[in-house]
ROLUMVO-51385 format. One record per residue (C-alpha): residue number from 1; residue in one letter; y, x negated, z. Coordinates in nm, 3 decimals. Layout:
N
resi resn y x z
NUM A Y X Z
...
//
This chain:
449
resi resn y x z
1 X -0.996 -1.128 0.096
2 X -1.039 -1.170 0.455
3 X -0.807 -1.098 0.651
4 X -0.778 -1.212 1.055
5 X -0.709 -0.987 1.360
6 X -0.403 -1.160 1.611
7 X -0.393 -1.032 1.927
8 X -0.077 -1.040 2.116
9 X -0.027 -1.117 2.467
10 X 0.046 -0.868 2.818
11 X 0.362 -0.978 2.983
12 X 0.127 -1.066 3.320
13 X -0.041 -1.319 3.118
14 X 0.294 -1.425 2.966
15 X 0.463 -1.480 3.288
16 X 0.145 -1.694 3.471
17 X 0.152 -1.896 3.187
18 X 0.533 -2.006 3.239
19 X 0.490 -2.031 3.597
20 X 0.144 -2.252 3.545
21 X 0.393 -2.474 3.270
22 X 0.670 -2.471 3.521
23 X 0.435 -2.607 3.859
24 X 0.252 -2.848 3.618
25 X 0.630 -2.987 3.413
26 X 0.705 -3.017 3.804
27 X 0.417 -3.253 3.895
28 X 0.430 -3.468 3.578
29 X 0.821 -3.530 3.639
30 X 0.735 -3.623 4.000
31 X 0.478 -3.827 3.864
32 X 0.702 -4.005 3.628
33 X 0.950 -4.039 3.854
34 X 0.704 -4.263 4.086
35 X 0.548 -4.422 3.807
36 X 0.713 -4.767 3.625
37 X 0.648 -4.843 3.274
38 X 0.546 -4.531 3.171
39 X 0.832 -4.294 3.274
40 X 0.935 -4.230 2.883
41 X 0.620 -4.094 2.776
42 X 0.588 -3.896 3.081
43 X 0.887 -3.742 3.039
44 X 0.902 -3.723 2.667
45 X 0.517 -3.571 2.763
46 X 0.673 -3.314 3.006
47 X 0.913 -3.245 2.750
48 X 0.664 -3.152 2.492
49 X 0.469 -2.927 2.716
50 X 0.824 -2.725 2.824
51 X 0.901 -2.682 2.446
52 X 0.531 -2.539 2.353
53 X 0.519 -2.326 2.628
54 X 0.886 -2.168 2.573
55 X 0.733 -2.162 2.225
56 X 0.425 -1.936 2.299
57 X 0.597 -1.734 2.570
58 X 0.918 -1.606 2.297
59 X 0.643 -1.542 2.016
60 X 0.419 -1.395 2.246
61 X 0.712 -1.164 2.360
62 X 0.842 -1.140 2.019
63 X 0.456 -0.951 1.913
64 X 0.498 -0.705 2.226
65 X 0.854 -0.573 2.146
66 X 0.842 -0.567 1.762
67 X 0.518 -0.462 1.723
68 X 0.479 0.014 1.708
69 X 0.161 0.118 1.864
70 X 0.065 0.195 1.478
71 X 0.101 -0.185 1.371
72 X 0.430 -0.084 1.210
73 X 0.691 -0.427 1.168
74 X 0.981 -0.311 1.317
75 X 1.142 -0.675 1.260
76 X 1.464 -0.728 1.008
77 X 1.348 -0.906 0.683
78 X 0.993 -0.875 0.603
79 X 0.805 -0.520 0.538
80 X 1.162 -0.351 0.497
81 X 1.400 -0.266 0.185
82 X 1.622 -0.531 0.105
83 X 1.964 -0.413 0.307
84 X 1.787 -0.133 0.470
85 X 1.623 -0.041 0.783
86 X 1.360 0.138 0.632
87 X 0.975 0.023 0.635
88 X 0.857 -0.086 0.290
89 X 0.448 -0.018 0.415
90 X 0.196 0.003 0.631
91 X -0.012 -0.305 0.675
92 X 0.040 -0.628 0.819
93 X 0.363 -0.722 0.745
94 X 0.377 -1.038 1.030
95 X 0.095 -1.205 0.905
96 X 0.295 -1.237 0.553
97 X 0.601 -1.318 0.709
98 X 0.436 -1.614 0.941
99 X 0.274 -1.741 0.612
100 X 0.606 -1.751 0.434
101 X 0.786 -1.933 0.797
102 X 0.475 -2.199 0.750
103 X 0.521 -2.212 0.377
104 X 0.855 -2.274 0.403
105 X 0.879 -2.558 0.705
106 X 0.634 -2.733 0.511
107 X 0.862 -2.738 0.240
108 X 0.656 -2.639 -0.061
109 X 0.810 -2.319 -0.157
110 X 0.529 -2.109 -0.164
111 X 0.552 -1.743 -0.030
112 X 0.261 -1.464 -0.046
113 X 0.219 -1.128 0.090
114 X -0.073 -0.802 0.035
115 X -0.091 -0.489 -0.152
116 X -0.384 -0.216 -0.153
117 X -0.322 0.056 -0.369
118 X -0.629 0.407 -0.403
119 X -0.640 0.624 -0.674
120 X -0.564 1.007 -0.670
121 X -0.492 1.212 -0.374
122 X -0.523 1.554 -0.439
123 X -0.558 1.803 -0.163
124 X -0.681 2.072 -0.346
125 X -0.806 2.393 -0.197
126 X -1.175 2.327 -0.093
127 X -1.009 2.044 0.050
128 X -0.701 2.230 0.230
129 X -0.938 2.519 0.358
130 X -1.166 2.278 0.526
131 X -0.872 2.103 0.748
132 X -0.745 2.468 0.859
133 X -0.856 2.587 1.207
134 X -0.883 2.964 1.244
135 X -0.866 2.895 1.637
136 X -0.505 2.762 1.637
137 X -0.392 2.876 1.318
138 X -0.284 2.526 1.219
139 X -0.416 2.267 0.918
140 X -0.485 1.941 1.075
141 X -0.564 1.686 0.762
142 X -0.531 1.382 0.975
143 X -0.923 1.257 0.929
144 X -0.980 1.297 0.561
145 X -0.880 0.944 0.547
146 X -0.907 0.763 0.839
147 X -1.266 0.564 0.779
148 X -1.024 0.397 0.497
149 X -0.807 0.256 0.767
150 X -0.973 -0.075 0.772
151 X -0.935 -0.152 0.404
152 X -0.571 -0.084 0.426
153 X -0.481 -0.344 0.616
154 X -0.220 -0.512 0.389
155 X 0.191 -0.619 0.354
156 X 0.189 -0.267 0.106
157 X -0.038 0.023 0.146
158 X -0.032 0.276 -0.125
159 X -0.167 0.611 -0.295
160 X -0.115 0.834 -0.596
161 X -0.056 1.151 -0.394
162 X -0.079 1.468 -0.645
163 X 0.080 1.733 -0.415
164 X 0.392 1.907 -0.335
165 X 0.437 1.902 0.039
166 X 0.625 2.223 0.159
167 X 0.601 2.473 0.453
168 X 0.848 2.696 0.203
169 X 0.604 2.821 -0.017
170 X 0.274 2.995 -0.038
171 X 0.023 2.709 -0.047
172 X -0.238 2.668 -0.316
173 X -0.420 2.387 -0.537
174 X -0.086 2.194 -0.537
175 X 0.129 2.331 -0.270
176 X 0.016 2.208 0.047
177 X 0.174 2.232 0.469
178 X 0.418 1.904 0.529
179 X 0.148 1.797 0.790
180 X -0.058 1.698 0.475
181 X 0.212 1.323 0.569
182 X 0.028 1.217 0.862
183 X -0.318 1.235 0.671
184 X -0.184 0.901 0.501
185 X 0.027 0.796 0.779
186 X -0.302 0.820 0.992
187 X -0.525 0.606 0.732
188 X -0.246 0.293 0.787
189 X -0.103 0.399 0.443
190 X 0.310 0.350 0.422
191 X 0.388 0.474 0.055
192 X 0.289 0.781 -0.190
193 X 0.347 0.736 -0.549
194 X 0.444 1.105 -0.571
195 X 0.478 1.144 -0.983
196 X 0.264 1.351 -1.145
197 X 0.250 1.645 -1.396
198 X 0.301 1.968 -1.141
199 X 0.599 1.752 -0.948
200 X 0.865 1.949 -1.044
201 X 0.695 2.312 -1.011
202 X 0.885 2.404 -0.776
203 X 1.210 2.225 -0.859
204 X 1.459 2.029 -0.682
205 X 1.361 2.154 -0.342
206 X 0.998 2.078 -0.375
207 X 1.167 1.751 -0.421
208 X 1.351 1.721 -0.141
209 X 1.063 1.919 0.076
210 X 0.792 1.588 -0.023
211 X 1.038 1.364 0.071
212 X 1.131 1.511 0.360
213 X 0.806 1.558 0.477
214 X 0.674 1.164 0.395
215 X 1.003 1.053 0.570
216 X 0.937 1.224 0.872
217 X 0.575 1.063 0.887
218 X 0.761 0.756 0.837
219 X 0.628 0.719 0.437
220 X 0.822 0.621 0.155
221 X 0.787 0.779 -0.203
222 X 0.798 0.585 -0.532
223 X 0.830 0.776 -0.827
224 X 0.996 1.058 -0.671
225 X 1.379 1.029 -0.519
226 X 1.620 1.273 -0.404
227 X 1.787 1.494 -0.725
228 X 2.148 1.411 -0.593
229 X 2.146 1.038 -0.417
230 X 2.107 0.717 -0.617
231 X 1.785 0.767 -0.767
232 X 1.574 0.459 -0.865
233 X 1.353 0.176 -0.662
234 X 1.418 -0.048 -0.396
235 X 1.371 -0.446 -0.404
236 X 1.169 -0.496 -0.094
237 X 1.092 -0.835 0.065
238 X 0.712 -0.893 0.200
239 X 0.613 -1.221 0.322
240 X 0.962 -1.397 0.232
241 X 0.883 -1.259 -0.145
242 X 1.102 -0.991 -0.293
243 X 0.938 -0.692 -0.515
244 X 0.975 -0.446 -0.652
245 X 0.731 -0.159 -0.687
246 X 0.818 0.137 -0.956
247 X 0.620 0.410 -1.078
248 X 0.659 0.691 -1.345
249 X 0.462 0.977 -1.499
250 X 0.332 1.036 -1.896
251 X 0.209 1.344 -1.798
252 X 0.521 1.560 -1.833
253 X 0.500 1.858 -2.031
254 X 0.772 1.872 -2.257
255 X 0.929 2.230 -2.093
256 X 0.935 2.040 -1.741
257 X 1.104 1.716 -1.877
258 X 1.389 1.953 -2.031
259 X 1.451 2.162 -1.704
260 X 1.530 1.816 -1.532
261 X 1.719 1.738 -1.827
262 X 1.918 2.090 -1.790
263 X 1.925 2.063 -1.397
264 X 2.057 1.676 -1.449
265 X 1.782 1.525 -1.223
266 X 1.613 1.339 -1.477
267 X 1.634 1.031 -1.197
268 X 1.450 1.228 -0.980
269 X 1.123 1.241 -1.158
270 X 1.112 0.919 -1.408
271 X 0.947 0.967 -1.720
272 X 0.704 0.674 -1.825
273 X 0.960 0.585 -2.145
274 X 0.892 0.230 -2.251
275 X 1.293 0.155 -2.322
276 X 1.375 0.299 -1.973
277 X 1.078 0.118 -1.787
278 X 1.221 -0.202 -1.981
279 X 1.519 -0.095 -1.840
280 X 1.436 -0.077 -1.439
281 X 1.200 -0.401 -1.452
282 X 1.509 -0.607 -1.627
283 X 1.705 -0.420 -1.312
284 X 1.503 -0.535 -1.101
285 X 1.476 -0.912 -1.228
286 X 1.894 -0.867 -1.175
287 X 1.854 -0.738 -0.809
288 X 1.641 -1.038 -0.708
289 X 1.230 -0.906 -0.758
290 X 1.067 -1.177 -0.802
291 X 0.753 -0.984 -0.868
292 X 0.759 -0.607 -1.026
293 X 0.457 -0.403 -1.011
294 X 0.437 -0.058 -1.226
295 X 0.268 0.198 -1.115
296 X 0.178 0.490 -1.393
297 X 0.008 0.830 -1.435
298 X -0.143 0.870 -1.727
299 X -0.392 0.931 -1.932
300 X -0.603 1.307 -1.950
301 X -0.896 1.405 -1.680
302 X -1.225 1.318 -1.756
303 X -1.100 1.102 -2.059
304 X -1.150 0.742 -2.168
305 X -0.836 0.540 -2.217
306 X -0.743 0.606 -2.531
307 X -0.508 0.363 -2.785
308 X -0.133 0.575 -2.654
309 X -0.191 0.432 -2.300
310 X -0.328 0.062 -2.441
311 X 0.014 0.027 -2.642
312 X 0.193 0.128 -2.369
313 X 0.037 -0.112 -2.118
314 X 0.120 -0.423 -2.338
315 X 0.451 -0.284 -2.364
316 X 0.557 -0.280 -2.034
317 X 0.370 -0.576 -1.976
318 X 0.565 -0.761 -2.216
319 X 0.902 -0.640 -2.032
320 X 0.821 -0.821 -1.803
321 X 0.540 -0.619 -1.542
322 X 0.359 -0.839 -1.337
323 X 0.127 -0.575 -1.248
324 X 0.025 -0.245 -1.343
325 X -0.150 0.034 -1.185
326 X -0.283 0.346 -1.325
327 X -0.425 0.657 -1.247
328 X -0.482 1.045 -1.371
329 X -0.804 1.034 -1.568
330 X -0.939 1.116 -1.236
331 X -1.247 0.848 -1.325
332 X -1.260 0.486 -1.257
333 X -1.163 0.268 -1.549
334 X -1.159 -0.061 -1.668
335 X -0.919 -0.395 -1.523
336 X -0.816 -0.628 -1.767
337 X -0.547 -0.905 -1.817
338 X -0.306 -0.820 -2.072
339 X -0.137 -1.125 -2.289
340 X 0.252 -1.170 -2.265
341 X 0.474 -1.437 -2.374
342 X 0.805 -1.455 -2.167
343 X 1.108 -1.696 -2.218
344 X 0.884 -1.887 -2.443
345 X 0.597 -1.888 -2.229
346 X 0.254 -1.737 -2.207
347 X 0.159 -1.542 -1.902
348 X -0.062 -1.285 -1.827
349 X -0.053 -0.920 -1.681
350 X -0.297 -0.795 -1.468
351 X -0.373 -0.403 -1.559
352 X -0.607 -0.158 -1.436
353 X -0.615 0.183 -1.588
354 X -0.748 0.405 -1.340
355 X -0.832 0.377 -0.978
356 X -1.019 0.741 -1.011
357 X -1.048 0.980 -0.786
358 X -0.970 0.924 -0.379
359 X -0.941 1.310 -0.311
360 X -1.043 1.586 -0.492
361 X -1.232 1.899 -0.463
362 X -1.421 1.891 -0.792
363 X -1.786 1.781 -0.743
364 X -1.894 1.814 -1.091
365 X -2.045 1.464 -1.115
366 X -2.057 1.144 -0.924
367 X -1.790 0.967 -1.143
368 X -1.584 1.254 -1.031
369 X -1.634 1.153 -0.663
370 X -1.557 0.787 -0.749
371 X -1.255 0.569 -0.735
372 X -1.142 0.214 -0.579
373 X -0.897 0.042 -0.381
374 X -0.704 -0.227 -0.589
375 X -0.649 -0.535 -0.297
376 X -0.448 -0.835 -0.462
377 X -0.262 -1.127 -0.330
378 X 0.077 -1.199 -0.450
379 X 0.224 -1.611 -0.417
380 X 0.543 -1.681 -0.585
381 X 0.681 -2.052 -0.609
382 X 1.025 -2.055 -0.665
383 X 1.089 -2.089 -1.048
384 X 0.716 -2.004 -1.124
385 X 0.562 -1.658 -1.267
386 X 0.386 -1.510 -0.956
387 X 0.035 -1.542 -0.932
388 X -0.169 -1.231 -0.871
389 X -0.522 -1.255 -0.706
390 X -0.734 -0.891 -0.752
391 X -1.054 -0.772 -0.619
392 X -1.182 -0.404 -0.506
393 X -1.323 -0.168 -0.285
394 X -1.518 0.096 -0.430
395 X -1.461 0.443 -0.272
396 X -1.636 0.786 -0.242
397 X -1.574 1.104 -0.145
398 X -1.834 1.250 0.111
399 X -1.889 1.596 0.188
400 X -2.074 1.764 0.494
401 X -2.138 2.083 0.649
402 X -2.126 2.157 0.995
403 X -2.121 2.480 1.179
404 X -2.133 2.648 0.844
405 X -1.807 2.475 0.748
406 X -1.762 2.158 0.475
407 X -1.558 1.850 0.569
408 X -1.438 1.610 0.319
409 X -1.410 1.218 0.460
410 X -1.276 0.953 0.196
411 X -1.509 0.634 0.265
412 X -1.577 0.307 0.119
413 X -1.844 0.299 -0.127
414 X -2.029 0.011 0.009
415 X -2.173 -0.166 0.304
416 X -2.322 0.030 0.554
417 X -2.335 0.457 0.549
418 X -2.119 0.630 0.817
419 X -2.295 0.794 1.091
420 X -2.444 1.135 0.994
421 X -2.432 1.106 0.621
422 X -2.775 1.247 0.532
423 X -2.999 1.066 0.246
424 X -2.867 1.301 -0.030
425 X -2.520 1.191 0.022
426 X -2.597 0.855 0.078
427 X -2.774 0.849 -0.292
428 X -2.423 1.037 -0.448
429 X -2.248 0.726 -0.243
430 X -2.468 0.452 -0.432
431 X -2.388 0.601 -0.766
432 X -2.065 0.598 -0.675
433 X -2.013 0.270 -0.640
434 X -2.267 0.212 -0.949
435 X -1.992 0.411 -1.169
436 X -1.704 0.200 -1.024
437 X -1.935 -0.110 -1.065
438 X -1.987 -0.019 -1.455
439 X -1.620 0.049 -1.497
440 X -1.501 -0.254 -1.413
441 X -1.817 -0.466 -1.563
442 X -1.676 -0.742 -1.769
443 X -1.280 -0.719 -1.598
444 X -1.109 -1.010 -1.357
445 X -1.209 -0.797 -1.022
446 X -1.430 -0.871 -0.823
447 X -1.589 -0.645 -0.510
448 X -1.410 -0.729 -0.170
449 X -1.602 -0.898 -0.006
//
């Protein structure tokens, strides 16, 4: 899916252009005036011109003051939570919301916005050592992920982030400094699907420290909420559309799933329970979604999908999922539409098992390194199932050494090799995208073009 750059305007250009409407509205009125027999179309002309330029000069306007310098929609409506002021996702959220304006004044009904989502994020140590500087004393994360930037360019930008984010605590394979936020933040990214297995090792104020911490890098969690406030989703609304995006972990042990029964924060952390996923997406069909996308950890590292996670996928596909998303295996697995019959009628349910690995410091093999950006298209038509176009990026996790020190860059699998990768990585690169190509042989993706 390509998608096209708008550039905005500079208030000097915005205010020749009204003067150069206002001298030439001038000039055709004094024209009309001296003219006979054509002073209607003159002035209905002039008219015309006024209204277009007004036109360009508010939008124009409009782009400068609504627009963050990170491309953030600051505007009421699209790209935020349904009666909230907080931004649903990085991306870009006006190019949704002027296809829904269009959509609508043409009377057709037909709405559409973006989602990317990447596979696991885990800032393990290899990774966390390389992003500390002994010169300053500080951990500065914020270009792991920034050659992604360009492929996460949609309405909603999300990954499965497998970290607690704390400055409380000693740090260590999990545990990592709060400024681990503006890694994602930096790579356009505006949600973290934050439930996984080691979520709740440090209890409710882990909790509230990755919150916390995503907040102030202006993220958003899903799967993860505070232990005392109204846990659950949000309905969002992206490109006139409203969604809902909810997310929930099968990789509890069972000692951690009774301490947040004891502690009563069972909200906090959602267990992937097919009656209580039936539950939220029947919810959320009550609050408005017109489209619900499930997002899921699952599944063992290093494992094929196995029949648990298959029965589980039809069932929440046949509550009534129009999307699901997994990850956990840590290797890139198969797409594949999923058959459901709702109110009567047949529809389908677009599931991908694993988007692999985005981040990770285990370099055992070249599926290990692999992963891939989902990118799909949402259109709803009022009373109509929502229609969900898919395609991918593959990914791959380069290493280099410089000054006797490794670096880790997250990079797209394809097209041309960043500058400096040497021929050795650029070989572990190919077969990375060779193992996400041989995943996803046979499924409805296709490469992004």
């Amino acid at each position: 899916m390509k998608r096209r750059n708008r550039r905005g305007f500079s208030f000097g250009t915005l205010f020749m252009s009204a003067l150069l409407i206002l001298v030439l509205g001038g000039s055709a009125y004094v024209l009309a005036r001296l003219s006979s027999g054509t002073e209607g179309d003159l002035t209905r002309a002039v008219h015309t011109a006024l209204q277009l330029g007004a036109e360009t000069t508010r939008q124009g306007i409009e782009d400068i003051l609504i627009r963050e310098p990170g491309g953030e929609n600051t505007r009421t409506g699209s790209g935020k939570a349904a009666g909230t002021g907080t931004p649903s996702g990085g991306g870009a959220g006006d190019a949704a919301r002027e296809k829904a304006v269009l959509a609508q004044e043409a009377g057709d009904g037909v709405r559409s916005f973006t989602l990317t989502v990447g596979g696991t994020a885990a800032i393990e140590t290899e990774i966390r050592r390389s992003c500390y500087s002994n010169d300053s004393g500080k951990y500065d994360f914020t270009d792991v992920m920034m050659l992604l930037r360009d492929s996460m360019r949609s309405d909603w930008n999300c990954v499965f982030l497998e970290n607690i984010l704390s400055d409380e605590y000693k740090v260590n394979a999990t545990i990592v400094p709060t400024t681990a936020a503006e890694m994602l933040r930096g790579a356009g990214i505006g949600h973290a699907a934050c439930g996984f297995g080691k979520a709740y090792d440090k209890g409710t104020a882990g909790v509230r420290a990755t919150l916390a911490a995503l907040q102030s890098s202006g993220l958003e969690a899903v799967g993860l909420y505070e232990p005392d406030g109204a846990a659950g989703f949000r309905v969002v609304e992206l490109g006139g559309v409203r969604a809902a995006f909810l997310q929930y972990t099968d990789t509890l042990t069972a000692a951690v799933s009774k301490s947040l029964a004891k502690d009563g924060v069972a909200g906090a952390l959602p267990e992937a329970d097919p009656e209580r996923i039936g539950a939220d997406i029947a919810e959320a069909r009550n609050r408005g979604a017109e489209f619900v996308a499930v997002l899921i950890q699952w599944g063992k590292a290093g494992k094929a999908v196995d029949k648990a996670q298959r029965e589980l996928a039809q069932q929440i596909a046949d509550a009534g999922a129009d999307l699901i998303i997994g990850c956990g295996s840590r290797l890139p697995q198969a797409a594949e539409m999923l058959q459901t019959e709702r109110n009567g009628q047949p529809g389908q349910t677009l599931c991908a098992y694993s988007l692999g690995t985005l981040l990770s410091d285990n370099r055992d093999n070249a599926k290990r390194l692999s992963g891939y950006l989902l990118h799909a298209t949402v259109r709803c038509e009022t009373g109509k199932a929502p229609v969900v176009e898919a395609s991918y990026t593959p990914t791959y996790l380069w290493r280099f050494k410089q000054d006797g020190k490794y670096f880790y860059r997250c990079v797209p699998a394809d097209g041309p090799a960043p500058d400096g990768m040497d021929s050795e990585q650029t070989k572990m690169r190919e077969r990375a995208e060779k193992a996400v190509a041989d995943a996803l042989a046979g499924s409805p993706l296709e490469k992004r073009e």
